[in-house]
Every structure is written in C-alpha cells, then in structure tokens.
N, C-alpha and C positions, 0 to 999 in steps of 0.2 A: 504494500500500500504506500509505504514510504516511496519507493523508487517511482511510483507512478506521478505523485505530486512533485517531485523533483523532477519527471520530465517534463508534465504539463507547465510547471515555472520557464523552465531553460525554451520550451518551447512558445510561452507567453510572450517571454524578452528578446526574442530573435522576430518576432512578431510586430513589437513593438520598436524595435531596432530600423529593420527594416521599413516601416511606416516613415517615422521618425527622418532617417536618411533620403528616403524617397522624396518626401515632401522638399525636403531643403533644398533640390537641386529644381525646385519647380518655385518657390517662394518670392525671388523677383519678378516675374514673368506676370504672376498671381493676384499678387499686390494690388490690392483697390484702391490705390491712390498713387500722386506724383510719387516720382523718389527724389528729385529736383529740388530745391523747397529756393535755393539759389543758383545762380547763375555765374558763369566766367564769361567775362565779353573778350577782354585784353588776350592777346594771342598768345602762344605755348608752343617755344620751340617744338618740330616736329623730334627732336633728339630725345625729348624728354617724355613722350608719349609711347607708352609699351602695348596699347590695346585701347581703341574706343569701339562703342556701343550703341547704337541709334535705336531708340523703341520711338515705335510711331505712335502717334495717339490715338485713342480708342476709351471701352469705357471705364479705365483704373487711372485715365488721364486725358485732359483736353489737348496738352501741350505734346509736340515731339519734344524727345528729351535723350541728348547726345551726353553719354558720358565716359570720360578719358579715364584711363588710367594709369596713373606715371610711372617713370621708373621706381621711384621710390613706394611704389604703391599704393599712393593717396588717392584715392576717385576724386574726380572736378566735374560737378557740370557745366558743360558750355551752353552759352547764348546759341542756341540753331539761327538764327536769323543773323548773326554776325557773317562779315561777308569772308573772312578766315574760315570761318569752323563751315561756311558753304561751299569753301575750296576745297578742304578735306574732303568733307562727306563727295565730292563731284567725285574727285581722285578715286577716291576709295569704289566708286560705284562703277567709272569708266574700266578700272584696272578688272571688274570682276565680273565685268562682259563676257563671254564664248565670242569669241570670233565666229563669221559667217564662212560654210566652210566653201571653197573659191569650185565653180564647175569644173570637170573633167572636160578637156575638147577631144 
C-alpha cells in the first residue's frame, strides 16, 4: 500500500512538473496585456543587439511591440514607429524572403 502512494506522489509531481514547464514556454505569447509599458526611441548600436522580437498586435495588445535584446541581456522596448527601429525590422524582413526561384530555359 505504501509503494503505491509513493508512486501515485512521484507520478502527481512529474504531472505537475511537466504542466508547470509547459506552460512557461507559452507564457509570453499568452499574456493579456502589453509587455511594453515603455519605450526606447534613441537608436542602439546594431553591435549591441543579440536578438529582437516583433509581436504584432492583437487582443493581449493594441500596440506592435518590438523588443531587443542586448548583449548584456537586458530586454529594451523600442519605439516601432521610430524611423531606426523601421530600418531594422525592413532589414530583418527583406533578408528572410525565399528568393523566387529563376525559370529553367
């Protein structure tokens, strides 16, 4: 009797483990509200940029909301409407075209 409560525990917390876990890789995306609450307008060497983020708006946010984040690991939101952070997001959109693939003659 004892062994079987000891499995249904181990197998409760693996249960719960994995919920747990699950959920956290879904938790930004989720989120019924901005995550933005401020903005960066002034530009950010591309050097010091290791990953940004563009979530388009919808109903957890009115605003599109672009956010960097540095080498050093601090998220920034940027200003999207800044005409910098529109150069980026262009770049980054044009570079992740397919190419059209050219006729055989």
């Amino acid at each position: 009797m004892e062994t079987k409560r000891t499995l249904l525990a181990i197998m409760a917390l693996c249960l719960l483990c994995a919920a747990v876990t699950e959920s956290m890789s879904l938790t930004r995306i989720q989120e019924l509200r901005c995550l933005c609450i401020k903005t960066e307008s002034k530009p950010i060497h591309p050097k010091h940029i290791k990953n940004i983020e563009v979530i388009p708006n919808g109903p957890h946010c009115k605003n599109v909301e672009v956010i960097v984040t540095l080498t050093n690991m601090e998220e920034v939101c940027l200003e999207p409407s800044a005409p910098w952070v529109k150069k980026i997001i262009d770049k980054i959109l044009a570079s992740s075209k397919v190419p059209e693939p050219t006729p055989v003659a």
